[in-house]
BAFI-3210 file (N, C-alpha, C; in Angstrom, 3 decimals, decimal comma, padded with zeros to 6 digits):
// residues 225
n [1|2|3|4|5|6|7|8|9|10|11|12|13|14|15|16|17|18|19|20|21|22|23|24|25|26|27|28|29|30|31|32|33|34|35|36|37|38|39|40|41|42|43|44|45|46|47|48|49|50|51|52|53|54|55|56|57|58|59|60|61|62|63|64|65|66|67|68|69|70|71|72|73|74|75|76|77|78|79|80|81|82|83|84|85|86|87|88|89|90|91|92|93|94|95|96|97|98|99|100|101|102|103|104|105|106|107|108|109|110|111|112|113|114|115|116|117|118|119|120|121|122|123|124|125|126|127|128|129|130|131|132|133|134|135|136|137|138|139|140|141|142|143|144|145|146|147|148|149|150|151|152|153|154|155|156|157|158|159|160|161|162|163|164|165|166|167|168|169|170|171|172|173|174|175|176|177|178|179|180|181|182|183|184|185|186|187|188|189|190|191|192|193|194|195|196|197|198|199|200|201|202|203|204|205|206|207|208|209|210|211|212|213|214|215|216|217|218|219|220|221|222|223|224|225]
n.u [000,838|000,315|001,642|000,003|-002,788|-002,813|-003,989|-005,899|-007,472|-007,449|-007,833|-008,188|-009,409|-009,523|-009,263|-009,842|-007,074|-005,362|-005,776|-009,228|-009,677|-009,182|-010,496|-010,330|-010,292|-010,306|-011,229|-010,190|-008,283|-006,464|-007,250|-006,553|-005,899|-005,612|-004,579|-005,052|-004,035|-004,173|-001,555|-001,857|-000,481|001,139|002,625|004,441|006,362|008,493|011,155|011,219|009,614|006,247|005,281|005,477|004,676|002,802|002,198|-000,120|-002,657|-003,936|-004,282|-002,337|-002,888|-001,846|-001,104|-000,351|000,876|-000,290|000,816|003,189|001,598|000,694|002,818|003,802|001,911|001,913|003,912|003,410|003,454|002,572|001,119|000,410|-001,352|-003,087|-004,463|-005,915|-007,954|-009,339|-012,049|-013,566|-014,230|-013,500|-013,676|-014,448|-013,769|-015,082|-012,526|-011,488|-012,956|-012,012|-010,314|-009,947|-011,216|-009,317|-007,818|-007,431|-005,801|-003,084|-002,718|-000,073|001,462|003,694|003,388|003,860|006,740|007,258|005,076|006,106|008,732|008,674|007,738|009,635|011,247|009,534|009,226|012,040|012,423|010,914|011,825|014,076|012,904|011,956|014,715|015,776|014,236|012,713|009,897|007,800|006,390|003,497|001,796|002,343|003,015|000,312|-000,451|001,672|000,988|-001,526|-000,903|000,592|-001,588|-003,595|-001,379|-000,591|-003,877|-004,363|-002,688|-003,670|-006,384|-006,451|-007,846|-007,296|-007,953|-008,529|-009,549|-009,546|-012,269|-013,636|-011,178|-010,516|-010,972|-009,161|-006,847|-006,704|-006,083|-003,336|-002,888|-002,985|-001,243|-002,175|-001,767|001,188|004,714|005,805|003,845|002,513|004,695|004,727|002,587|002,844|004,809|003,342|001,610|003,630|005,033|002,346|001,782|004,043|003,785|001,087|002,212|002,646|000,595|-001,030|-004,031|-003,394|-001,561|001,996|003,003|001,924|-000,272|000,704|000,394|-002,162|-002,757|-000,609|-001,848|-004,535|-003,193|-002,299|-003,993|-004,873|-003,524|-003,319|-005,767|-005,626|-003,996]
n.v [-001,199|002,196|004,929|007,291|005,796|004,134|006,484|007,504|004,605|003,169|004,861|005,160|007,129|010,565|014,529|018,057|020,056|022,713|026,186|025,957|023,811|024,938|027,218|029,720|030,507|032,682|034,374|033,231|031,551|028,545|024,871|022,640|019,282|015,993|012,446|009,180|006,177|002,450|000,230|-002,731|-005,700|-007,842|-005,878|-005,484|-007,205|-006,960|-006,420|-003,257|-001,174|-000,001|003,663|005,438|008,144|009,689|012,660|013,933|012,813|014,518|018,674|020,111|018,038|015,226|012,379|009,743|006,424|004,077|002,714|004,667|006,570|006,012|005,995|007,900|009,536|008,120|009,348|012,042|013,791|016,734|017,786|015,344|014,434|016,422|016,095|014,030|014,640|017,038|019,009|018,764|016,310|013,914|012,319|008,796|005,594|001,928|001,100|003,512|004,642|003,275|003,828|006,170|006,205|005,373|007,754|008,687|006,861|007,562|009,871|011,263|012,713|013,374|014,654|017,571|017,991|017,429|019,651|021,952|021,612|022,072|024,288|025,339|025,451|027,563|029,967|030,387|030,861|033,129|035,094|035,288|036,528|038,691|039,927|040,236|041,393|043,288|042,581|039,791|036,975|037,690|035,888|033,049|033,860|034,034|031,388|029,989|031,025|029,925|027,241|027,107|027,744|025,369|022,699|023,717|024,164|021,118|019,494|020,472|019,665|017,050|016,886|017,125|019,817|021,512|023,631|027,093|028,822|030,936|032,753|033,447|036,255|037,519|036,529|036,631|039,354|039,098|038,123|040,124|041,840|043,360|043,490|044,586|043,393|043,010|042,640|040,208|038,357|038,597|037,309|034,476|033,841|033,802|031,409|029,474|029,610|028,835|026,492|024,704|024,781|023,126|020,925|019,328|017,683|016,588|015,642|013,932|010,627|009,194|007,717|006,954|004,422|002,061|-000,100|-001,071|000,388|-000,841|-003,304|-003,146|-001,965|-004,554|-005,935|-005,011|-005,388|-008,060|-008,450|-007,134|-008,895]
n.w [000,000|-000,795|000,875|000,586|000,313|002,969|004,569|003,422|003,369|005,338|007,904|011,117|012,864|012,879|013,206|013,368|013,845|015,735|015,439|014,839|016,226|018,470|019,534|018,352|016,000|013,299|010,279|007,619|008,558|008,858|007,906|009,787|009,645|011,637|011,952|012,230|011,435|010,909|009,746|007,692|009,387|008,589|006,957|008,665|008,328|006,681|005,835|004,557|006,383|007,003|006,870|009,621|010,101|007,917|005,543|004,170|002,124|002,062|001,880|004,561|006,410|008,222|009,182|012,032|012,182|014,273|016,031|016,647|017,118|019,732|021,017|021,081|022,830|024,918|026,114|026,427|024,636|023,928|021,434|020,130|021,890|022,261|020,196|020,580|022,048|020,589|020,231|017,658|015,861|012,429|011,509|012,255|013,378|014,906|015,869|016,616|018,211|020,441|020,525|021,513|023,956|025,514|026,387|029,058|029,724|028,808|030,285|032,250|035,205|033,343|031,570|032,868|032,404|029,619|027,878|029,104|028,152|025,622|025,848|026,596|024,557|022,557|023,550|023,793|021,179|021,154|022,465|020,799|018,578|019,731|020,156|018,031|016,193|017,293|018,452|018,919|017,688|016,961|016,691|017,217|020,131|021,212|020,865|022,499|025,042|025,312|025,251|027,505|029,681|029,134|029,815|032,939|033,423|033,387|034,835|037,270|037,740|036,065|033,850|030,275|028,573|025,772|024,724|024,419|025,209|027,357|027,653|024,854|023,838|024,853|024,156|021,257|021,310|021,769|020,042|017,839|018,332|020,552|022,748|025,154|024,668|027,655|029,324|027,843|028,407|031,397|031,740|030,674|032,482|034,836|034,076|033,806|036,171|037,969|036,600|037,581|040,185|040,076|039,647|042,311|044,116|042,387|040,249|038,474|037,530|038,526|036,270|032,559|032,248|030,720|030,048|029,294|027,387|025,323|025,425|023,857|021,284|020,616|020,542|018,137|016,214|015,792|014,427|012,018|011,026]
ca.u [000,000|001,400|001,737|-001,420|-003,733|-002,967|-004,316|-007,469|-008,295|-006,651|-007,627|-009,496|-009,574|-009,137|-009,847|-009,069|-006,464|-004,737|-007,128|-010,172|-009,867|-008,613|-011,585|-008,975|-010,236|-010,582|-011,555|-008,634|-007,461|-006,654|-008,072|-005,244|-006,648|-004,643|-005,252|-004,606|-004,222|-003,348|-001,181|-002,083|000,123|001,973|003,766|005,795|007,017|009,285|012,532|011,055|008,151|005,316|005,605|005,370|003,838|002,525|002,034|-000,793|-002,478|-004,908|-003,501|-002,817|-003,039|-000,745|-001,295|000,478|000,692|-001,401|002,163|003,732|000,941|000,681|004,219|004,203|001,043|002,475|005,510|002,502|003,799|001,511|000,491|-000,689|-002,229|-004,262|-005,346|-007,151|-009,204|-009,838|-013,404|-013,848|-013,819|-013,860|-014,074|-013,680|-014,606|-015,125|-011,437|-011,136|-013,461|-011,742|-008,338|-010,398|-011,760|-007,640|-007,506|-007,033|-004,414|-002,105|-001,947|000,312|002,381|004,997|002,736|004,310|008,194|006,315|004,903|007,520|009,919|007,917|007,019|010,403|011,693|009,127|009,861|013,492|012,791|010,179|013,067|014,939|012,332|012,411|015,902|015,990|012,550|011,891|008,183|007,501|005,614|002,536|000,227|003,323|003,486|-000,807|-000,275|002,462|-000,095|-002,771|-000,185|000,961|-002,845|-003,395|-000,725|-001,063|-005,217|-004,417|-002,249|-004,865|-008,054|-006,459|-008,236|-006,503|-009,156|-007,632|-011,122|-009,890|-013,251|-013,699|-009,518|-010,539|-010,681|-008,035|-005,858|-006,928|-005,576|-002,330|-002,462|-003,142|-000,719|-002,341|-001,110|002,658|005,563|006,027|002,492|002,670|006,123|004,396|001,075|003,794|005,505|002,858|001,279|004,488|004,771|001,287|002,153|005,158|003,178|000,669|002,274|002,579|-000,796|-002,029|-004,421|-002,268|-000,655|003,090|003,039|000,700|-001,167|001,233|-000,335|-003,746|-002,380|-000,084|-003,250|-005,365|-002,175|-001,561|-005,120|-005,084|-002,472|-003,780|-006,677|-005,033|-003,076]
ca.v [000,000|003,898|006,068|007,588|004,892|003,983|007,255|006,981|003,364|002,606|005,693|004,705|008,468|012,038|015,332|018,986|020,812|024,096|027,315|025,798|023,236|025,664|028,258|030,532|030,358|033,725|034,144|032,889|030,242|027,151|023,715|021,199|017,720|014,611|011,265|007,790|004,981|001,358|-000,579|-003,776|-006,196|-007,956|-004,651|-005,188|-008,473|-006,676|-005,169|-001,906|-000,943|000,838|004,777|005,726|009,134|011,005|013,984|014,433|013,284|016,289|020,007|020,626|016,793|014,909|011,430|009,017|005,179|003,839|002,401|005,683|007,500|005,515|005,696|009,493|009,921|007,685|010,104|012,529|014,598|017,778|017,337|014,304|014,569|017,744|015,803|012,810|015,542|017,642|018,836|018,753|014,888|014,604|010,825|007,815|004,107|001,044|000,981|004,604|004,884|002,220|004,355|007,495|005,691|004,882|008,899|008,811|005,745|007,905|010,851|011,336|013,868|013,568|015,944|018,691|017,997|017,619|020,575|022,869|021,801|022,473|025,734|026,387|025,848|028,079|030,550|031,007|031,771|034,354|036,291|035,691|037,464|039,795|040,532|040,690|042,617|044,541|041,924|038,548|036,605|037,269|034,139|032,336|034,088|033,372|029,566|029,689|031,486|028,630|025,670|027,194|027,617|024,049|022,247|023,983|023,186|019,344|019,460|020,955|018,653|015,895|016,606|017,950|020,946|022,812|024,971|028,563|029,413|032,846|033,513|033,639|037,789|038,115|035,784|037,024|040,279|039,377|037,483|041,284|042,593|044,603|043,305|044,873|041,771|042,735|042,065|038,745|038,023|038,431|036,467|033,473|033,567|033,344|030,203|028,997|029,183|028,187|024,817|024,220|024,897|022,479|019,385|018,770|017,500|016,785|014,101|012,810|009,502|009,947|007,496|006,782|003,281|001,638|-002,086|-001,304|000,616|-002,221|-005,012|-002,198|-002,051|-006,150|-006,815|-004,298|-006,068|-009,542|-008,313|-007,073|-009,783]
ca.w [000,000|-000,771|002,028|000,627|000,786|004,216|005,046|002,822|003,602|006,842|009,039|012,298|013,311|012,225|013,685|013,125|015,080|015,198|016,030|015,179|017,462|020,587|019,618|017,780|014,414|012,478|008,547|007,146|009,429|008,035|008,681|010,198|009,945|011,507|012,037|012,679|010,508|011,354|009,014|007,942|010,151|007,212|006,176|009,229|008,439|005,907|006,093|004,409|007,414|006,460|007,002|010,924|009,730|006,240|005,176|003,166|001,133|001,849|002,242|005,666|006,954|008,611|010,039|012,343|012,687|015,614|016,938|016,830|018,069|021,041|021,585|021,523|023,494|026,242|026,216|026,735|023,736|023,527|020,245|020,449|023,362|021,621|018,479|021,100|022,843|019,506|020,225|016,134|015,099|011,253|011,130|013,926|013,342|015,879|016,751|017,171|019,372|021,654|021,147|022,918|025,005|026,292|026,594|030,615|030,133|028,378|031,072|033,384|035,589|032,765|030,724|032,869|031,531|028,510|028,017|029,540|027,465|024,696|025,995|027,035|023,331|022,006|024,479|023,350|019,779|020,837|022,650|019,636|017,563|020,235|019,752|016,692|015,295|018,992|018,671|018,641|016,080|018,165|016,722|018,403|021,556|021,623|021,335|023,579|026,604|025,033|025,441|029,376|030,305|029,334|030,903|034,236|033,756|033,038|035,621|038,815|036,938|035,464|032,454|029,201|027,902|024,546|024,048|025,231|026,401|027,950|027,277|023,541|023,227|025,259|023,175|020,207|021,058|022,009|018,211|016,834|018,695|020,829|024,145|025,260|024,983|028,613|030,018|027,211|029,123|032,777|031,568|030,391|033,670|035,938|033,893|034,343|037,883|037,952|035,985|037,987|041,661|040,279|039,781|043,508|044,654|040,945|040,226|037,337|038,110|038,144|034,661|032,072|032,070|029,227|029,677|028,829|025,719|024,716|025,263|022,438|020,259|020,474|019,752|016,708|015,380|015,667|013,960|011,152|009,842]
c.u [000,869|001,153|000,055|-002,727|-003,843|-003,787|-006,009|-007,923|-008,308|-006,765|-008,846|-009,862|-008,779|-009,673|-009,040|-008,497|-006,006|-006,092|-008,373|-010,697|-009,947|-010,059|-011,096|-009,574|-010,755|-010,677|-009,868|-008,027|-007,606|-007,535|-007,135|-006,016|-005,177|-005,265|-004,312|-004,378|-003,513|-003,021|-001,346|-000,707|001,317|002,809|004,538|006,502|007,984|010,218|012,046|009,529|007,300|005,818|005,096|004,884|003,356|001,723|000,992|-002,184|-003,623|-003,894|-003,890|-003,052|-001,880|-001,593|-000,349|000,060|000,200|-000,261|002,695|003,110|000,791|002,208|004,346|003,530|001,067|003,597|004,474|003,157|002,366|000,695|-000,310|-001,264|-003,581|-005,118|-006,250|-008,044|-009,638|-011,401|-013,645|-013,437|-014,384|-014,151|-013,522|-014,472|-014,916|-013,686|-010,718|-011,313|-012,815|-010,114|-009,052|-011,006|-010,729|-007,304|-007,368|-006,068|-003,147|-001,760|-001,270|000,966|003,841|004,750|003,856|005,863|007,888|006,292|006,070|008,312|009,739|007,578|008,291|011,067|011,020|009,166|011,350|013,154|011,464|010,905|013,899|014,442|012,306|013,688|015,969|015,126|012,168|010,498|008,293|007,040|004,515|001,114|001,291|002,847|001,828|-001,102|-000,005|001,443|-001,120|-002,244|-000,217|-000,681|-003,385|-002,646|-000,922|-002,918|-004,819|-004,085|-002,711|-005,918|-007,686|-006,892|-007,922|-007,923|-008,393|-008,820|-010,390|-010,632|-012,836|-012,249|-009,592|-010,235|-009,293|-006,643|-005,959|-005,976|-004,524|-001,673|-002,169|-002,065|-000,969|-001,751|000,620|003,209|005,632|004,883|002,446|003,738|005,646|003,056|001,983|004,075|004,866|002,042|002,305|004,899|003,696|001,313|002,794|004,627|001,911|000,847|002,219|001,096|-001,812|-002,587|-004,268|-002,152|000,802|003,450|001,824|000,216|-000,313|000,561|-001,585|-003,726|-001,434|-001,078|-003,950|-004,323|-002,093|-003,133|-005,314|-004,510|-002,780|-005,163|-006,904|-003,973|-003,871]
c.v [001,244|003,983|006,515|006,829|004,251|005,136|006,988|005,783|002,752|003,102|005,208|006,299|009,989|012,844|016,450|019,244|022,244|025,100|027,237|024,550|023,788|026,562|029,799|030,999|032,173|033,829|034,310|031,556|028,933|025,717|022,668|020,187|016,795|013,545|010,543|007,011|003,843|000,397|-001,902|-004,610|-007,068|-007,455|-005,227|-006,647|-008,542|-006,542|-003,716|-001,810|-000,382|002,159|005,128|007,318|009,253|011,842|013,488|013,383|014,956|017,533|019,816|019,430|016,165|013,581|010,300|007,470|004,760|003,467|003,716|006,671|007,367|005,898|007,527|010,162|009,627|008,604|011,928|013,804|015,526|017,800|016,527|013,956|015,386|016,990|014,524|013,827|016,902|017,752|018,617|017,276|014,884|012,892|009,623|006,557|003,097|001,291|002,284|005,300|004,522|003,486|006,219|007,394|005,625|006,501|008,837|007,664|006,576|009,334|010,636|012,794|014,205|014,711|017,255|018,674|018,274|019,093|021,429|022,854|022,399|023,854|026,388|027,094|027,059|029,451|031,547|031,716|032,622|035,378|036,477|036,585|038,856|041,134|041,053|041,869|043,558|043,590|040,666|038,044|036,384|035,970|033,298|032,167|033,395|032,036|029,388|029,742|029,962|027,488|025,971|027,033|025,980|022,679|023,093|023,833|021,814|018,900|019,902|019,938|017,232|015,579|017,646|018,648|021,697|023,813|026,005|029,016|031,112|033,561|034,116|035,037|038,018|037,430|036,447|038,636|040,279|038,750|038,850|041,941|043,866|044,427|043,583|043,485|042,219|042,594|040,423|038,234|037,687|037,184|034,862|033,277|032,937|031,994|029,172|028,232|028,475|026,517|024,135|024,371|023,422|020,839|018,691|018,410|017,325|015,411|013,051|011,548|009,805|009,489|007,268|004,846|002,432|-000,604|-001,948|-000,709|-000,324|-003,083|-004,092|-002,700|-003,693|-006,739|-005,934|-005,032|-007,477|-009,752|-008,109|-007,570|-009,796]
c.w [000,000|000,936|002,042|000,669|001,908|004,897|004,021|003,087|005,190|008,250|009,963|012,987|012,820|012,946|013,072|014,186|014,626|015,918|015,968|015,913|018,787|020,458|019,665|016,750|014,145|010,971|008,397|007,501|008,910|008,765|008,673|010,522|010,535|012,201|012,116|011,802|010,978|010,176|009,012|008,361|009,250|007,143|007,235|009,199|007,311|006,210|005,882|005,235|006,557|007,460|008,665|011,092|008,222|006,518|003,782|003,342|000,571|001,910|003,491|006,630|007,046|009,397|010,500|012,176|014,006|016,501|017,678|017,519|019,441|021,570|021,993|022,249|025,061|026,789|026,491|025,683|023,531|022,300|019,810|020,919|023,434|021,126|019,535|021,997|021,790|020,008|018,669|015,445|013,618|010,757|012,529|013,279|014,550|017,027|017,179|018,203|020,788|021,876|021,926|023,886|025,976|026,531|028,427|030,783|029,531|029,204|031,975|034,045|034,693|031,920|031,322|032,292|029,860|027,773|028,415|028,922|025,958|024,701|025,818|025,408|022,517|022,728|024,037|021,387|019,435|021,625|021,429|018,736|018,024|019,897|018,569|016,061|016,306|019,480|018,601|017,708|017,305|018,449|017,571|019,882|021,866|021,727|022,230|025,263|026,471|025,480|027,423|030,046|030,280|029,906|032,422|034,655|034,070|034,537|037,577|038,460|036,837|034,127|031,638|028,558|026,620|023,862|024,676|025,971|026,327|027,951|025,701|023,225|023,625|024,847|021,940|019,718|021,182|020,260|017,147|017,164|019,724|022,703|024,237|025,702|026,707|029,391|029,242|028,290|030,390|032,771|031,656|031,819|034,973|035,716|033,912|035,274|038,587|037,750|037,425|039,109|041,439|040,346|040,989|043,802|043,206|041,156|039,503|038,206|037,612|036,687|034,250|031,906|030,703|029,219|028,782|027,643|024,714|024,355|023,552|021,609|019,766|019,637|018,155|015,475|014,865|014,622|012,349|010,333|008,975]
res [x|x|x|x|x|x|x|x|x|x|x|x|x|x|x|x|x|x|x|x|x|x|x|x|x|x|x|x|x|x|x|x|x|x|x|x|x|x|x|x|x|x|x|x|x|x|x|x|x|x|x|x|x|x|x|x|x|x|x|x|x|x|x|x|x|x|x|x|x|x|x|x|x|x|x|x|x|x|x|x|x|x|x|x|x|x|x|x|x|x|x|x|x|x|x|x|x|x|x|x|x|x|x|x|x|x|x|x|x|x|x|x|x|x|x|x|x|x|x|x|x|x|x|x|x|x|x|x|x|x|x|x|x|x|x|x|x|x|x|x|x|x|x|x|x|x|x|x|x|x|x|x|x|x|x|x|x|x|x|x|x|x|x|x|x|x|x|x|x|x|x|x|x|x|x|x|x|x|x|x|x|x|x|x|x|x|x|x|x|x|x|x|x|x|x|x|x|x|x|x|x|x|x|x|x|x|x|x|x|x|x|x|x|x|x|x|x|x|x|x|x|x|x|x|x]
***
């Protein structure tokens, strides 16, 4: 099978992400789809695997392997962690259902390293823009506040939320620019500190549940010879 027909025949789930998932979206804003797909079981009895992501074959789509996704969701990778709580599902079948159903086996307290590091990287090359331009790239810096507000939620709840909600205007404006980098800078800091005060006493578990996502994965597989 291509690349691209794993994604057309193969996908057990899709959703949008990006700003009109968070409750971002403005005329213009694109529509980021990604998804799942599980390779039939075969391919891996090759030397050459089947593809552990692709790109495409829509504009703007991106989907992983059900292996890989698991593997990066257990690792509580932000991203992937987004696209299984997507309020905007664009397709799901039997076995997709079962893999959001595994959405509370894949959190843990690792989210906050997670995250943070993620933040911190994005972080540094909005001082760099700083430096450089005097401004940020302020759709950046508004993710960035969107990503810190979410990890420090997940992290007091237990449960990963990526809707904005009632932050929406006031994100929006720091997207236009109308918020000063040093109020953006203080907003950052204190979700920060926020994050980093909540991991103590969180209702995370310190890992994520990796048996009961292995047993899913093992029976997927068995299924798909």
């Amino acid at each position: 099978m291509t690349p691209d027909e794993l994604v057309r025949d193969r996908t057990i789930y899709s959703c949008v992400m990006g700003s009109r998932a968070f409750g971002l979206a403005t005329d213009g804003s694109d529509t980021d789809v990604r998804g799942v797909y599980v390779a039939p079981t075969p391919l891996f009895w090759r030397f050459d695997k089947p593809p552990a992501h692709v790109e495409g074959p829509g504009q703007d789509q991106f989907s992983w392997e059900l292996e890989r996704f698991c593997e990066l969701a257990l690792r509580n990778n932000p991203n992937v962690l987004e696209c299984l709580h997507s309020p905007v599902v664009e397709r799901v079948d039997d076995l997709g259902r079962e893999l959001l159903s595994l959405r509370g086996a894949f959190l843990s307290r690792q989210a906050h390293q997670t995250f943070v590091r993620y933040a911190d990287g994005q972080r540094r090359k909005l001082d760099a823009d700083v430096r450089q331009y005097g401004h940020p790239r302020w759709k950046h810096a508004m993710h960035l506040l969107r990503l810190l507000t979410s990890c420090r939620d997940l992290l007091r709840t237990g449960e990963l939320r990526i809707e904005v909600g009632e932050a929406r205007e006031r994100l929006l404006a720091v997207k236009r620019g109308d918020v000063s980098w040093p109020e953006v800078e203080s907003w950052m800091n204190r979700l920060q500190d926020e994050a980093d005060a909540s991991l103590t006493g969180s209702p995370l578990p310190a890992g994520p549940d990796k048996a009961r996502v292995e047993d899913f994965l093992i029976r997927v597989r068995r299924a798909a010879v």
